[in-house]
C-alpha positions, 0 to 999 in steps of 0.5 A: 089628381090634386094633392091638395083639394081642399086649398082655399086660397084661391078665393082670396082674390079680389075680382073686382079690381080686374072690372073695366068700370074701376080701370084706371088709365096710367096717364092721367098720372102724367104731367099734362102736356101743353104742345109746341110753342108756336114762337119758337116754331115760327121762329124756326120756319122764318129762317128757313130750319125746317127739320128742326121745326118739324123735330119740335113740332113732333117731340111736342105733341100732346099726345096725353091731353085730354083737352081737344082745342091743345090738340086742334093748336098743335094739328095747325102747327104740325100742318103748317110746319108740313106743307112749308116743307118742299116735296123734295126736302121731305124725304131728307126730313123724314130720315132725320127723324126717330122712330118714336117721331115717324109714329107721331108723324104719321099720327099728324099725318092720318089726323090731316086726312081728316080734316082737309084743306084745300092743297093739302091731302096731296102733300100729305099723300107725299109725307105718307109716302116717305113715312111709310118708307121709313116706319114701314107697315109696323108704323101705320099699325102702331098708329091705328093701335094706339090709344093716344091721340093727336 
């Protein structure tokens, strides 16, 4: 039995900041990210720096933008930045990345697959591949999770 039955403190809560209608997402207090900077990606493609196009494409992503045409530009950076890189050197380029960025990898890689080009889907099969065997399953559920989009 309870020592003290007639307590009410409990009602001193306010339930209605838990309702979903007054939740507020913690990133629209984040700086709104812009994306990758197309010339500094070119520049790096031109003379033949694959890895480290790949790493600026990935670290960023705007991944808190609301804004879709930011994300459609950094989509067609990310796709040219991955179909301009061999299917041998794509293992190596996939080791040279972090965690965090095989996540944001596979988050690109799942958004190609939605949109399509032509040539395109099998080398995205390949990036899949070597992602997978990196960031294993973990990875591909952390990405379907996720609530932020590429």
């Amino acid at each position: 039995m309870a020592k003290n039955t007639s307590s009410s403190a409990f009602r001193k809560i306010d339930i209605d900041q838990y309702n979903e209608d007054n939740f507020r997402d913690d990133e629209a207090e984040q700086s709104i990210p812009t994306g990758p900077d197309e010339g500094e990606v070119c520049a790096l493609l031109n003379q033949g720096r694959f890895t480290d196009a790949l790493k600026v494409v990935l670290s960023n992503a705007p991944l808190g933008s609301s804004n879709q045409q930011i994300k459609d530009n950094a989509l067609a950076l990310t796709l040219k930045v991955l179909l301009a890189i061999k299917s041998t050197q794509i293992e190596e380029a996939v080791g040279n990345l972090e965690l965090d960025d095989v996540d944001i990898l596979m988050k690109y890689i799942y958004r190609g697959f939605e949109c399509p080009s032509e040539g395109s889907s099998g080398h995205l099969l390949l990036w899949h591949e070597k992602a997978f065997n990196i960031g294993g399953s973990g990875s591909i559920v952390r990405v379907l999770s996720d609530r932020m989009r590429v």
